[in-house]
C-alpha positions in Angstrom: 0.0 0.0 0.0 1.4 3.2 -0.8 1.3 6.3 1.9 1.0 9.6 0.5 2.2 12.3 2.3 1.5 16.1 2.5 5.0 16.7 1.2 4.7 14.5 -1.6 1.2 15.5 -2.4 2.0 19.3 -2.5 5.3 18.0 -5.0 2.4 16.6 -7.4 -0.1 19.2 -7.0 2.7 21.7 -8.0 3.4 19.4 -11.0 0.4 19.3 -12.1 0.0 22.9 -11.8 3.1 23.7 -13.8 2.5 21.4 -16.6 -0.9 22.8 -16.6 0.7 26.2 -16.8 2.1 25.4 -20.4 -0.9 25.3 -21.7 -1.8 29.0 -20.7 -5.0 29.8 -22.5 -3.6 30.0 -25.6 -3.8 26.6 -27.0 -2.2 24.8 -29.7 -3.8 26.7 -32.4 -0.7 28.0 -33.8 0.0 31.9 -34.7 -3.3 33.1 -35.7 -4.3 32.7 -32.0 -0.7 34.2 -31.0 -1.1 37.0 -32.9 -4.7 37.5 -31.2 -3.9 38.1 -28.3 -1.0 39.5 -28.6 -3.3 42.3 -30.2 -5.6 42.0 -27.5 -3.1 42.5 -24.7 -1.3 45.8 -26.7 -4.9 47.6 -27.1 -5.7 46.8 -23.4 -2.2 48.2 -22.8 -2.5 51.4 -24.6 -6.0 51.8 -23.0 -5.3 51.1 -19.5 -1.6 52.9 -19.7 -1.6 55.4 -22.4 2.3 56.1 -21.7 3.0 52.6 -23.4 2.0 54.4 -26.8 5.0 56.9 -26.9 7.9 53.8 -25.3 6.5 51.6 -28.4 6.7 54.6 -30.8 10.3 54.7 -29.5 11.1 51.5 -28.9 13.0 49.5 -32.5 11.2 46.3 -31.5 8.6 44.8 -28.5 8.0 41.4 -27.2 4.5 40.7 -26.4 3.7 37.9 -24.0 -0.3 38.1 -23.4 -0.5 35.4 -20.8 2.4 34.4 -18.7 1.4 31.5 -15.8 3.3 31.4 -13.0 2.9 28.7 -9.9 4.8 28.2 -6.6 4.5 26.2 -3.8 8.3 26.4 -2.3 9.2 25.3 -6.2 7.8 27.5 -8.7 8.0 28.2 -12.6 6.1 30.3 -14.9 5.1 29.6 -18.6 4.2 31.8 -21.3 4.4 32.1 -25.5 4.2 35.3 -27.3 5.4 37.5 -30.3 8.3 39.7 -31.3 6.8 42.7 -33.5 8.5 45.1 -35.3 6.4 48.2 -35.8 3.2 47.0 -36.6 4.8 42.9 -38.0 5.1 40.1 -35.9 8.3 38.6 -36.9 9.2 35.9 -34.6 7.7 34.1 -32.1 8.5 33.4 -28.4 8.0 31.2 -25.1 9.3 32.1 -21.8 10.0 30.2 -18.7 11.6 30.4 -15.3 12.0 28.4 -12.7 12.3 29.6 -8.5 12.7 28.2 -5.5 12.2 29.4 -2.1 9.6 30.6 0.2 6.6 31.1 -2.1 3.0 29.6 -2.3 0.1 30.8 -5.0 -0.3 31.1 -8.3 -1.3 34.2 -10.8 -1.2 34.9 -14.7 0.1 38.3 -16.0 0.8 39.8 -19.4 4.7 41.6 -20.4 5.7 43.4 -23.1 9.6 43.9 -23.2 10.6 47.1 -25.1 13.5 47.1 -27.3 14.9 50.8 -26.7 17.6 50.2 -29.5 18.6 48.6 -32.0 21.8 46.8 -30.6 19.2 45.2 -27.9 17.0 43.9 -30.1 19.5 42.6 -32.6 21.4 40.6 -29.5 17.8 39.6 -27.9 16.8 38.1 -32.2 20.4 36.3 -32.5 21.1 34.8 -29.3 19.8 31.1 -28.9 18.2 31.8 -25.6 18.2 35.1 -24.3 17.6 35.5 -20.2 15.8 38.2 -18.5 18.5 40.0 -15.7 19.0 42.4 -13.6 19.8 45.1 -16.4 15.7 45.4 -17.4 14.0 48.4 -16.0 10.7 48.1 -15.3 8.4 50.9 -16.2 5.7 49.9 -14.3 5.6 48.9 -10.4 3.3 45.7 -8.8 0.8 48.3 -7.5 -0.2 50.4 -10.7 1.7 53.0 -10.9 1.7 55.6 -13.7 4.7 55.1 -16.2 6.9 57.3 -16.0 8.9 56.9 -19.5 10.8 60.2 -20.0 12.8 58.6 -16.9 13.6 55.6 -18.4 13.4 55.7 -22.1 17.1 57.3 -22.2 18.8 54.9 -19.7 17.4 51.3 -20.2 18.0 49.1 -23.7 15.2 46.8 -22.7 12.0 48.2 -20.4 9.9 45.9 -19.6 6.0 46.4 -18.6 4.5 43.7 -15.9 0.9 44.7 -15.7 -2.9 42.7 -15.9 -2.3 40.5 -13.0 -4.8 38.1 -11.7 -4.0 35.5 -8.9 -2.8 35.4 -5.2 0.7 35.6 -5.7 2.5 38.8 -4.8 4.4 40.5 -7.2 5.0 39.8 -10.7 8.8 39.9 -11.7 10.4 38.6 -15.3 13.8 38.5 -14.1 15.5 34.8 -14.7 13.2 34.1 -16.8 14.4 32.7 -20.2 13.0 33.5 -23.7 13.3 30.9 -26.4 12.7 31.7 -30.5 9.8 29.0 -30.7 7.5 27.6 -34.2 4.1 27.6 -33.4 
């Protein structure tokens, strides 16, 4: 007879939770549904933040992610698969993960859109076989909502990135870690 425990029982539940998490909404429907919300998630972006408008006017390039899952129960990991565009073309597309460990319990979904402030940052993020999130991105908007504040950031940071549309009971939403792979759909 096998015993289960509450350790090993939490293990699987977060497994299943994670594996889940790859899923995220968006299916295996290929680009078309990329692209969807990846539209979606940069009209409710320049609706809800209307600062976002002038940093992708600026920006050479931005990475949408519409839905990025993230679980933790002392092991964590987030999923998510987006779009590269280029002005108004998507041109590649992306999935993200990260893993964490540590105290942390909940789960939450979020969107990001990484903006490539010049060119040399978007050509290393486009040629590099996996390109990880680090300390270097400045994030333009904070956990609690705050009002982006580009003319601050626009001239300092190659990549800005914009955490926002969080749902869940995990605090804080960060990308940091988290590693973004060129992906066919």
């Amino acid at each position: 007879m096998t015993l289960i425990t509450r350790r090993s029982f939490a293990l699987s539940a977060l497994a299943t939770s994670t594996l889940s998490a790859c899923g995220n909404g968006i299916g295996g429907n290929g680009a078309a549904v990329i692209d969807s919300r990846v539209e979606s998630t940069i009209s409710f972006m320049y609706d809800t933040y209307p600062g976002t408008r002038d940093l992708a006017n600026k920006a050479s390039g931005m990475l949408v992610m519409p839905v990025i899952t993230e679980a933790g129960l002392g092991l964590g990991g987030s999923y998510g698969r987006g779009a590269l565009r280029i002005g108004q073309t998507t041109v590649d597309y992306y999935s993200s993960a990260a893993a964490s460990a540590g105290l942390q319990i909940g789960a939450q979904q979020f969107s990001t859109v990484l903006f490539f402030m010049t060119e040399e940052a978007l050509t290393d993020f486009r040629r590099a076989n996996g390109w990880a999130a680090g300390a270097d991105i400045e994030y333009a908007l904070r956990d609690d909502g705050q009002t982006l504040r580009a003319e601050t950031t626009t001239s300092l940071a190659p990549v800005i990135a914009v955490v926002f549309a969080q749902a869940g009971f995990r605090a804080g939403a960060t990308i940091e870690g988290t590693k973004y792979t060129r992906i066919i759909p």
